[in-house]
Biopython code that builds the backbone (N, CA, C, O; Angstrom):
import numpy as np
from Bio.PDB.StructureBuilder import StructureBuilder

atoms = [
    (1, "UNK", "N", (-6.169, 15.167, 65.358)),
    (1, "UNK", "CA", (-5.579, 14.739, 66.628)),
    (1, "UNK", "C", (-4.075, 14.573, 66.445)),
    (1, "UNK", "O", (-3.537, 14.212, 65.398)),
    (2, "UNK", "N", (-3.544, 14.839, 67.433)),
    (2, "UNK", "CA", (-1.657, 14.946, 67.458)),
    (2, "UNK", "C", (-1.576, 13.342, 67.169)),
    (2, "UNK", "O", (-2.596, 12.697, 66.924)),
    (3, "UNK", "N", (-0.393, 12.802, 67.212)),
    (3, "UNK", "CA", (0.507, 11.758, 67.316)),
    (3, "UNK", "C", (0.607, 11.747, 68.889)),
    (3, "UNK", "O", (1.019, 12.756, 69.462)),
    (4, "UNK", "N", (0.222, 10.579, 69.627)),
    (4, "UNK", "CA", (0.447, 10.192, 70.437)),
    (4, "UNK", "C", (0.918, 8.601, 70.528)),
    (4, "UNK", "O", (0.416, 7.708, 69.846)),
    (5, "UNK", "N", (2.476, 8.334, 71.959)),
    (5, "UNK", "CA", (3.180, 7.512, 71.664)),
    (5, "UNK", "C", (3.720, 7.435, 72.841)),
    (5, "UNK", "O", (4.414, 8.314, 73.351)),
    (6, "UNK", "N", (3.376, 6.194, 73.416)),
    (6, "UNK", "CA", (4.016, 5.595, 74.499)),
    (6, "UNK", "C", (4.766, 4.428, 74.631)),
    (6, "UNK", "O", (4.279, 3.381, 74.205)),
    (7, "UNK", "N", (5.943, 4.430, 75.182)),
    (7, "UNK", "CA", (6.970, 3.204, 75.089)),
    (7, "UNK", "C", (7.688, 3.409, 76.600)),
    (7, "UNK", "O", (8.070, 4.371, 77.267)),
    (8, "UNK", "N", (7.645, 1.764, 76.769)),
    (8, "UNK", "CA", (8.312, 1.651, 78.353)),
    (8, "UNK", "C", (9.133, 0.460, 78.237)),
    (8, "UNK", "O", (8.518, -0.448, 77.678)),
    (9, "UNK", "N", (10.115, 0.213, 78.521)),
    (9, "UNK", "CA", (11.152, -1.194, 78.986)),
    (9, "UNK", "C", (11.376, -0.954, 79.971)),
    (9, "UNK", "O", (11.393, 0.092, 80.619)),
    (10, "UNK", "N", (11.655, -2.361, 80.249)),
    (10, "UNK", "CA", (12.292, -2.762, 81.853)),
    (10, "UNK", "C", (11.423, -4.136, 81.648)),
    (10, "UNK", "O", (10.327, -4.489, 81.212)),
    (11, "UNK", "N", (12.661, -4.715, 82.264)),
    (11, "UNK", "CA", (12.955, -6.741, 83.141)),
    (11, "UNK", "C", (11.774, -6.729, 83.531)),
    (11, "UNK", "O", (11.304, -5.625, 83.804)),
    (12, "UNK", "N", (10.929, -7.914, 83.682)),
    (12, "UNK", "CA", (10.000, -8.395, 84.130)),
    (12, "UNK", "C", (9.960, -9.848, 84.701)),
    (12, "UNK", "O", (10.188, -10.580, 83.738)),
    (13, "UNK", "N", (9.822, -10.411, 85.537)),
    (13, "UNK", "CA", (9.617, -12.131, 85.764)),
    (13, "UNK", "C", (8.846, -12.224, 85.242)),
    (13, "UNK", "O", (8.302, -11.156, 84.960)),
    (14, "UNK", "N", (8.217, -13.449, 84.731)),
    (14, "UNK", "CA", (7.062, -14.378, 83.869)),
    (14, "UNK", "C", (6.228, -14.288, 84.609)),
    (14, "UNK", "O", (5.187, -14.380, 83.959)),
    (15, "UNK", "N", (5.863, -14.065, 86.344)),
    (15, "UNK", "CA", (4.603, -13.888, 86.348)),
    (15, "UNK", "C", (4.215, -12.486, 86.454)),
    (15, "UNK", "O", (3.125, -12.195, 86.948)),
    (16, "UNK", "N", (5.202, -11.396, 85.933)),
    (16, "UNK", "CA", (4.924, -9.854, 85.939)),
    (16, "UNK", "C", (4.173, -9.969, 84.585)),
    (16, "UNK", "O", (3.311, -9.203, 84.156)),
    (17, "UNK", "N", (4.745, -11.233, 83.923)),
    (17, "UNK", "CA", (4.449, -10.420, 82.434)),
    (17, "UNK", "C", (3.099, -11.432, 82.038)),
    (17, "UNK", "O", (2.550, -11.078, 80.995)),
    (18, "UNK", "N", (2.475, -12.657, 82.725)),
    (18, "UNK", "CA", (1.189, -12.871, 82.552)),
    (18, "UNK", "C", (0.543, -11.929, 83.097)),
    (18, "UNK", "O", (0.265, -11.191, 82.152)),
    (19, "UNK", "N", (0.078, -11.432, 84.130)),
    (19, "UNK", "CA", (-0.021, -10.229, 84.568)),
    (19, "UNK", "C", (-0.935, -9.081, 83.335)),
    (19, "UNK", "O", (-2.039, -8.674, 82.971)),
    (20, "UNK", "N", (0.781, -8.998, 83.077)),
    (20, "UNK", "CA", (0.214, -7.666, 81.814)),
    (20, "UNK", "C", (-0.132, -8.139, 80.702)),
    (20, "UNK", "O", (-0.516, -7.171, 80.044)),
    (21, "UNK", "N", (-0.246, -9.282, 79.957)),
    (21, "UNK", "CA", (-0.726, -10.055, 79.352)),
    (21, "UNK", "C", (-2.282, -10.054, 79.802)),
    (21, "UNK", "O", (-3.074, -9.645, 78.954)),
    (22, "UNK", "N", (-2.764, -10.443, 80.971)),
    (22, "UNK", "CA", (-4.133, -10.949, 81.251)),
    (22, "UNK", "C", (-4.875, -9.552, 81.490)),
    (22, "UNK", "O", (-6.061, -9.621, 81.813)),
    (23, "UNK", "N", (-4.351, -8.428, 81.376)),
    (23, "UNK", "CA", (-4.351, -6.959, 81.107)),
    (23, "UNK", "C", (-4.831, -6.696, 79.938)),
    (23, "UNK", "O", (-6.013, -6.471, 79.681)),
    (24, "UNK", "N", (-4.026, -6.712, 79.274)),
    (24, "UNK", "CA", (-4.304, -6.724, 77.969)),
    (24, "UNK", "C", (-5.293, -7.262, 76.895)),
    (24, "UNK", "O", (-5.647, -6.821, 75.801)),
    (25, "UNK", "N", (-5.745, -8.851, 77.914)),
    (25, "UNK", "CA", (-6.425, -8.982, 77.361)),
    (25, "UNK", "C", (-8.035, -8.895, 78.065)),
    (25, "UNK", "O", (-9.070, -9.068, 77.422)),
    (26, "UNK", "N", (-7.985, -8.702, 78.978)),
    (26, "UNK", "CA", (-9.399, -7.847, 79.836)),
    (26, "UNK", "C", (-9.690, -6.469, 78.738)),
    (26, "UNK", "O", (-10.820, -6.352, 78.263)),
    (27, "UNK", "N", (-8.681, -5.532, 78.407)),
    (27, "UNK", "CA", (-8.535, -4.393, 77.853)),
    (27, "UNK", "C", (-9.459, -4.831, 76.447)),
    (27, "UNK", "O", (-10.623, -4.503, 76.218)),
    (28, "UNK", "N", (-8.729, -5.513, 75.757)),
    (28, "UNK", "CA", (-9.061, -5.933, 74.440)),
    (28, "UNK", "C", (-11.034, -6.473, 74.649)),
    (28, "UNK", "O", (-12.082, -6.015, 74.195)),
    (29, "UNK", "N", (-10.840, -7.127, 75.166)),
    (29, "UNK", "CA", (-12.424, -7.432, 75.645)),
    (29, "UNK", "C", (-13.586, -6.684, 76.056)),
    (29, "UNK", "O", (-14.787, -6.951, 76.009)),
    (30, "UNK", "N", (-12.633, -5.205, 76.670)),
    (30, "UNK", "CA", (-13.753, -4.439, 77.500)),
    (30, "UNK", "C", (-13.807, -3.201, 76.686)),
    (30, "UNK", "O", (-14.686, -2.345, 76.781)),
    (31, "UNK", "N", (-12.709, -3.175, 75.809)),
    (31, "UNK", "CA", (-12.519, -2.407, 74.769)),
    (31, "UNK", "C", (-12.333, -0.256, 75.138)),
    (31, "UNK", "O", (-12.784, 0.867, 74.913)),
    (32, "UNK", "N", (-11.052, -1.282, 76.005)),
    (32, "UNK", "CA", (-10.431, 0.025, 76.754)),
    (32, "UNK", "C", (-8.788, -0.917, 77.236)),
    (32, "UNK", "O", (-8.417, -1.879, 77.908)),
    (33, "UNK", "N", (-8.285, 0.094, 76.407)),
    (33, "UNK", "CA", (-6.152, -0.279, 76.707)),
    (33, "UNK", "C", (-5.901, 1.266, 77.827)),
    (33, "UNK", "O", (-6.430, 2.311, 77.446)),
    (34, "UNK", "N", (-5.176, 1.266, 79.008)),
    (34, "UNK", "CA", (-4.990, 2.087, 79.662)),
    (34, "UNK", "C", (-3.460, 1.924, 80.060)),
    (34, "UNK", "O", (-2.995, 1.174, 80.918)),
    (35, "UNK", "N", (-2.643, 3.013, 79.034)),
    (35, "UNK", "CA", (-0.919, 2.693, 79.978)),
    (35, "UNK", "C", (-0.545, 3.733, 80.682)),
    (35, "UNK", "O", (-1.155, 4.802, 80.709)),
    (36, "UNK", "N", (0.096, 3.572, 81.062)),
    (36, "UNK", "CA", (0.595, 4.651, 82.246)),
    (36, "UNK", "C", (1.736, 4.041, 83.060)),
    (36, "UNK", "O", (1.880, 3.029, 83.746)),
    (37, "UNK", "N", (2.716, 5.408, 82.581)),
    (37, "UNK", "CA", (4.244, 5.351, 83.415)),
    (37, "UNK", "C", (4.393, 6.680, 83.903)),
    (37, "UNK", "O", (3.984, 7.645, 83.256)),
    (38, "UNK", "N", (4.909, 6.777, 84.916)),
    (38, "UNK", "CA", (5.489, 8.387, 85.417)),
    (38, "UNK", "C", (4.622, 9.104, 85.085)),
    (38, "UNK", "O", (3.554, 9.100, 85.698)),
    (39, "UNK", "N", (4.893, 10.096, 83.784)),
    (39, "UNK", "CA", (4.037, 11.302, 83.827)),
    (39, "UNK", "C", (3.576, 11.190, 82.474)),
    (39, "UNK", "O", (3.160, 12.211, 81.926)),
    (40, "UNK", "N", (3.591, 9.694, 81.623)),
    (40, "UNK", "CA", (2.254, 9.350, 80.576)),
    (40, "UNK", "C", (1.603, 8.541, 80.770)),
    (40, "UNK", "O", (1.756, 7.717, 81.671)),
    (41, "UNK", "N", (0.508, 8.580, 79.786)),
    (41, "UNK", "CA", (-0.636, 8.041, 79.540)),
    (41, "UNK", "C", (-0.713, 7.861, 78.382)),
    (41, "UNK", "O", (-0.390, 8.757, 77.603)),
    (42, "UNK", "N", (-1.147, 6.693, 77.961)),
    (42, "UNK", "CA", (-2.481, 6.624, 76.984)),
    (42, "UNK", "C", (-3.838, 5.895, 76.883)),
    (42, "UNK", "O", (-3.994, 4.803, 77.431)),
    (43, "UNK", "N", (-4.479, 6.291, 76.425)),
    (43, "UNK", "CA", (-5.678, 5.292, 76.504)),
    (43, "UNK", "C", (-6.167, 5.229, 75.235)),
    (43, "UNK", "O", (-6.459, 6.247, 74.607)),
    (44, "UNK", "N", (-6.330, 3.687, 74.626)),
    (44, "UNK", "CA", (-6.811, 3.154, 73.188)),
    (44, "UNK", "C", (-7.977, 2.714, 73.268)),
    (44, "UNK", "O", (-8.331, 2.394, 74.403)),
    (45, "UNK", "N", (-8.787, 2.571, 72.355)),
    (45, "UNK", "CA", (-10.196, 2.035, 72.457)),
    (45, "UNK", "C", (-9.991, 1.039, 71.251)),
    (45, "UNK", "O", (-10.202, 1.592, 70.172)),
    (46, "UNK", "N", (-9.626, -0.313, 71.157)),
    (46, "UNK", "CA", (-9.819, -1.362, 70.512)),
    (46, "UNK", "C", (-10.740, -1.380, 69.348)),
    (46, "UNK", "O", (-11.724, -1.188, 70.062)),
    (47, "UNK", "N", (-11.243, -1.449, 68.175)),
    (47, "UNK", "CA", (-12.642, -1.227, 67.544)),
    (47, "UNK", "C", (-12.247, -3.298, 67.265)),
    (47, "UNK", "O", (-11.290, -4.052, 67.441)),
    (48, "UNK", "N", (-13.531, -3.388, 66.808)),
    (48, "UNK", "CA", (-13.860, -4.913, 66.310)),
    (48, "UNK", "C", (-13.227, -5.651, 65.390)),
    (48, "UNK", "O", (-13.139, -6.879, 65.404)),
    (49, "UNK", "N", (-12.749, -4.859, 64.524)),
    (49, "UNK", "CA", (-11.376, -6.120, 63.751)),
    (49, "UNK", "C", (-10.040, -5.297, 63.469)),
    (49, "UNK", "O", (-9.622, -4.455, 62.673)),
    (50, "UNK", "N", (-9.585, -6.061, 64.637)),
    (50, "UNK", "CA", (-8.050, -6.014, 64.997)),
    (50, "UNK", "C", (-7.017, -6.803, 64.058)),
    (50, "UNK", "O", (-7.173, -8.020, 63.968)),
    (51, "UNK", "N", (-6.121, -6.278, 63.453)),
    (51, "UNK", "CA", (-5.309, -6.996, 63.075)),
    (51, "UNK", "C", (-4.312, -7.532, 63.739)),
    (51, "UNK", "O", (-3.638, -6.726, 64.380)),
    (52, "UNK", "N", (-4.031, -8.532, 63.786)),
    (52, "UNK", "CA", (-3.067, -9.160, 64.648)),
    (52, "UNK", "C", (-1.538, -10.357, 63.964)),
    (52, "UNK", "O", (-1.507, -11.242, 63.108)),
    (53, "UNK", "N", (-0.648, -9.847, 64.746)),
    (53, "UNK", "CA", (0.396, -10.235, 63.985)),
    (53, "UNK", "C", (1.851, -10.872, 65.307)),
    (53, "UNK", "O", (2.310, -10.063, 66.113)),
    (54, "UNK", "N", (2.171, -11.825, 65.285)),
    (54, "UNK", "CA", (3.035, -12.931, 65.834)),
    (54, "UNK", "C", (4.239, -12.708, 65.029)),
    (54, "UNK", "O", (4.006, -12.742, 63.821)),
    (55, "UNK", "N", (5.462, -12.488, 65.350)),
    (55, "UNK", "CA", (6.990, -12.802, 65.432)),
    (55, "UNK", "C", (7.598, -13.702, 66.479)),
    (55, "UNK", "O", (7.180, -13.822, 67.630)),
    (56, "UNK", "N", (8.697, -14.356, 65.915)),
    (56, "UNK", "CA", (9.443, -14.876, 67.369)),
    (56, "UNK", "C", (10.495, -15.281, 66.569)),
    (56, "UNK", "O", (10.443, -15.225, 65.340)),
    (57, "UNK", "N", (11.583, -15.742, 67.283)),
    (57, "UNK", "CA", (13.199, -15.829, 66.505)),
    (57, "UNK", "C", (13.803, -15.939, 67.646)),
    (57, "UNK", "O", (13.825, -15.077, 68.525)),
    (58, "UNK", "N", (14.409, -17.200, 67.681)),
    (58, "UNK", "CA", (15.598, -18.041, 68.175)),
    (58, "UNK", "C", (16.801, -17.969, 67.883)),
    (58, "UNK", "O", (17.202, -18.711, 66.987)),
    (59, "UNK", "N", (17.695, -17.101, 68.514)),
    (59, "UNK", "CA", (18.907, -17.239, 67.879)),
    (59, "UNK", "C", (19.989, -16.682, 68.653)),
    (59, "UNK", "O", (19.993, -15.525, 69.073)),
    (60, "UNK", "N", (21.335, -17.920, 68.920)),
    (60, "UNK", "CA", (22.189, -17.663, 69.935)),
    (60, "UNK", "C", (21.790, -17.837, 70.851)),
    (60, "UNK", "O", (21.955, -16.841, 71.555)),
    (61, "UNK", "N", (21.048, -18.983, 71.595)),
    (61, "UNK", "CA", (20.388, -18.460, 73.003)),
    (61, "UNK", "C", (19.279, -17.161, 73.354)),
    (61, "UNK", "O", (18.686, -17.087, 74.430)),
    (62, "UNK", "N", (19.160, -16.386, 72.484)),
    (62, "UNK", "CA", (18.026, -15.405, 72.819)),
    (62, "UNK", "C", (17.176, -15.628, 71.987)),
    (62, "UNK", "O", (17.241, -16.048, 70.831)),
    (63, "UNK", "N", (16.020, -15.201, 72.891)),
    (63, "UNK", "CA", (14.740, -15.210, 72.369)),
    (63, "UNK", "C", (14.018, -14.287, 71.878)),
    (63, "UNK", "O", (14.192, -13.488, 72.798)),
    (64, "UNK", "N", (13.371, -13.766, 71.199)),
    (64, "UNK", "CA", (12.714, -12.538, 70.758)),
    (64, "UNK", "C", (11.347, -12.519, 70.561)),
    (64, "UNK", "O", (11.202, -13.622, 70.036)),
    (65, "UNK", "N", (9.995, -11.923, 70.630)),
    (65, "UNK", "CA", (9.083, -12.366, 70.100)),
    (65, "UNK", "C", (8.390, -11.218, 70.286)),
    (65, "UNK", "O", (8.331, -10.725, 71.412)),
    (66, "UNK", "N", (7.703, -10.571, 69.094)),
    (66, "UNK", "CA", (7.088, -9.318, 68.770)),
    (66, "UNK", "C", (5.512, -9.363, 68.663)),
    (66, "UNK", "O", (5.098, -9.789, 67.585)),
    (67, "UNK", "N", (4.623, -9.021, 69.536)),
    (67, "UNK", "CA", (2.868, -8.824, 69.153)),
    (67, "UNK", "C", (2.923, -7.454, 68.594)),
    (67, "UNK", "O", (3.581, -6.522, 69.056)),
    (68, "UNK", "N", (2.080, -7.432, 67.442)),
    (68, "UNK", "CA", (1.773, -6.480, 67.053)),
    (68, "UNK", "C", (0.156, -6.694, 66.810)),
    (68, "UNK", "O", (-0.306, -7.746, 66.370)),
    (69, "UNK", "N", (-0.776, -5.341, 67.223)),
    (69, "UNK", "CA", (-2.098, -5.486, 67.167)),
    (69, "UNK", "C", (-2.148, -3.981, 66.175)),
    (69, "UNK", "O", (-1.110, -3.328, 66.068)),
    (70, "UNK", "N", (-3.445, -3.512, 65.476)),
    (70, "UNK", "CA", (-3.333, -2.688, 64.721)),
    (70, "UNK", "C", (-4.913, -2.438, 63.753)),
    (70, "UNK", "O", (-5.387, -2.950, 62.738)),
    (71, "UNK", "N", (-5.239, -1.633, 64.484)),
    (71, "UNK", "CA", (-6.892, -1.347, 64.339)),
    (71, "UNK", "C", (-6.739, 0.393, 63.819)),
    (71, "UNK", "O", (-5.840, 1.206, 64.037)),
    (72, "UNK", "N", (-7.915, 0.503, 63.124)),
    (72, "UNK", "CA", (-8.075, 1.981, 63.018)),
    (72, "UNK", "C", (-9.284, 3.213, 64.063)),
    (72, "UNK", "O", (-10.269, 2.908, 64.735)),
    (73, "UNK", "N", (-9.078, 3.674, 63.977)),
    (73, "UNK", "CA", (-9.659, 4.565, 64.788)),
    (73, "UNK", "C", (-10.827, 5.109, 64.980)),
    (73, "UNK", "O", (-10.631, 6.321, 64.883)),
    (74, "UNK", "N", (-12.279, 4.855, 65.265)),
    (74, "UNK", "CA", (-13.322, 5.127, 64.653)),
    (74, "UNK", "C", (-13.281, 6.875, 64.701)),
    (74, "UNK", "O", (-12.766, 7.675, 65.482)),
    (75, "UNK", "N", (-14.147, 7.022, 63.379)),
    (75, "UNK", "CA", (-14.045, 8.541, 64.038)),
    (75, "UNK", "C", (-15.206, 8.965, 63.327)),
    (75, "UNK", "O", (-15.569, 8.213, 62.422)),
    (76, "UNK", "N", (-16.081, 10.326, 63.595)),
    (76, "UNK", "CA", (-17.286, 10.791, 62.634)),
    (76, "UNK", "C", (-17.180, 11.045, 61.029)),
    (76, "UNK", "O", (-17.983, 11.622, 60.296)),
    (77, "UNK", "N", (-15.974, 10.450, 60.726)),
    (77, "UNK", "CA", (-16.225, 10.340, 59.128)),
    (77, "UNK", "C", (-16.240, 8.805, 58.964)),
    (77, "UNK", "O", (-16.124, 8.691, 57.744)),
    (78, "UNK", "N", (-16.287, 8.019, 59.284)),
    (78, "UNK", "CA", (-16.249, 6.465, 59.595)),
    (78, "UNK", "C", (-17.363, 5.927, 58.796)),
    (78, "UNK", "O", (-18.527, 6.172, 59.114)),
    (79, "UNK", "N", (-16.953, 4.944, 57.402)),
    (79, "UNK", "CA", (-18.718, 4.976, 56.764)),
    (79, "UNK", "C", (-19.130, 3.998, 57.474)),
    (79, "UNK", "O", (-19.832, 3.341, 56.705)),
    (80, "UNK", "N", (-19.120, 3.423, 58.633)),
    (80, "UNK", "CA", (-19.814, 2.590, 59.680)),
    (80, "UNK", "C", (-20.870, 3.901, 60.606)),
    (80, "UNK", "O", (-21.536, 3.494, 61.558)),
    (81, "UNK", "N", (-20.913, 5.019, 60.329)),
    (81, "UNK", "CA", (-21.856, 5.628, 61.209)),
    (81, "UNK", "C", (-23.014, 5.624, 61.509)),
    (81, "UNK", "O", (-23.634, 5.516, 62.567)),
    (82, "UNK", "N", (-23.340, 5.792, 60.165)),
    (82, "UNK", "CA", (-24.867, 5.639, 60.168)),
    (82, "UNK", "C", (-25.457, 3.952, 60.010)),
    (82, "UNK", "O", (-26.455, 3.762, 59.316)),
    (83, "UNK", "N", (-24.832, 2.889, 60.632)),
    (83, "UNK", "CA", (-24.986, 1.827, 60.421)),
    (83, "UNK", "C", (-24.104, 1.204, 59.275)),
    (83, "UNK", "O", (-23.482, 1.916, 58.486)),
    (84, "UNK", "N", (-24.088, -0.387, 59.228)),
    (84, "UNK", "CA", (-23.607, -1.422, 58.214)),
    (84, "UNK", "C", (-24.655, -1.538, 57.185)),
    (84, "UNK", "O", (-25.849, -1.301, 57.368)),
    (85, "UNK", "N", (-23.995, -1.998, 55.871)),
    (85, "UNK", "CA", (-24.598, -1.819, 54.738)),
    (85, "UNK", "C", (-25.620, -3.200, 54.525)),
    (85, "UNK", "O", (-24.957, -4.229, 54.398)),
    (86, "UNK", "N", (-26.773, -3.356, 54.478)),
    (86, "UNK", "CA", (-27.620, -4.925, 54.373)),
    (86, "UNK", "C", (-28.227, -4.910, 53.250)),
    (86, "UNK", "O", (-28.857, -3.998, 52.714)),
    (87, "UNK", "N", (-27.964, -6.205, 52.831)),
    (87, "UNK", "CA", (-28.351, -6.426, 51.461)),
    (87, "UNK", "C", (-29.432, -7.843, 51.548)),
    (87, "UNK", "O", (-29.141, -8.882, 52.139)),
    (88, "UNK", "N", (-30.033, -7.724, 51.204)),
    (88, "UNK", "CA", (-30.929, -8.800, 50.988)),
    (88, "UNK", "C", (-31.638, -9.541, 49.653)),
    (88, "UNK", "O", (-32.255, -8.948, 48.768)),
    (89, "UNK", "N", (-31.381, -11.060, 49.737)),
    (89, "UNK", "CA", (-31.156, -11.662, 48.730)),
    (89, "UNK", "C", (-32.754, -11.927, 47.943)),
    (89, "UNK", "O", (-32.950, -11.904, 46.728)),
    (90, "UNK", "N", (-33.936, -12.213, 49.181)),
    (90, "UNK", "CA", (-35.234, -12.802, 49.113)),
    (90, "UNK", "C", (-36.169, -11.670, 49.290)),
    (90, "UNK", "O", (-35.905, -10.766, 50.084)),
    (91, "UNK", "N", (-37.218, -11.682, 48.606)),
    (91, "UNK", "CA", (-38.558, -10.640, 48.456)),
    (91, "UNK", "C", (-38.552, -10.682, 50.287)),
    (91, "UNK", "O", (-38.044, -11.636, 50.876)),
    (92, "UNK", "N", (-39.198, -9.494, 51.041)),
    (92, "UNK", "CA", (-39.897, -9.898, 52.072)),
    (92, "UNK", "C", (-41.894, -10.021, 52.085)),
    (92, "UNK", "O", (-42.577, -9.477, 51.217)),
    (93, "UNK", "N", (-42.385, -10.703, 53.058)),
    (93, "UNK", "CA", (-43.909, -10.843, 52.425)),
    (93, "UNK", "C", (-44.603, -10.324, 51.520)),
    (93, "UNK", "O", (-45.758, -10.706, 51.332)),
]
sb = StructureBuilder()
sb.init_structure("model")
sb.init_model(0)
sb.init_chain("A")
sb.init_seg("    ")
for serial, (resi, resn, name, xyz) in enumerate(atoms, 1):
    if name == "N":
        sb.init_residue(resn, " ", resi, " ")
    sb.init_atom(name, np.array(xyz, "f"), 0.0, 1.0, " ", f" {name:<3s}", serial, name[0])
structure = sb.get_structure()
């Protein structure tokens, strides 16, 4: 699969950006991210352990603060395919 890469700025008020926040996190939950500006798209599919990562920095009067999320991609070489690996500790009957 190519490299695909979408990036958008532009001003927002605080309640534009709960908004896309409460987006994001419907997305994360339903396990579908959908962006779209002008004439892109992308669409991510979330898998179950997300890495997640918080920045922020104060300085001079500005504020900064970076989410970064960062999952891999399931795909048919994935050794999750054919199921998770179970191990069991006790005889069964």
């Amino acid at each position: 699969m190519a490299d695909e890469k979408f990036r958008h700025e532009s001003l927002q008020d605080k309640e534009s950006i709960g908004k896309y926040l409460n987006a994001l996190s419907e997305g994360f939950l339903n396990g579908k991210l959908q962006f779209s500006w002008k004439d892109k798209r992308l669409v991510l599919e979330p898998q179950s352990l997300i890495k997640f990562d918080v920045e922020t920095k104060k300085r001079d009067g500005e504020v900064k603060m970076v989410l970064r999320f960062r999952w891999e991609q399931a795909s048919e070489s994935s050794m999750f395919v054919d199921g998770p690996l179970v191990i069991e500790g006790k005889e069964k009957g």
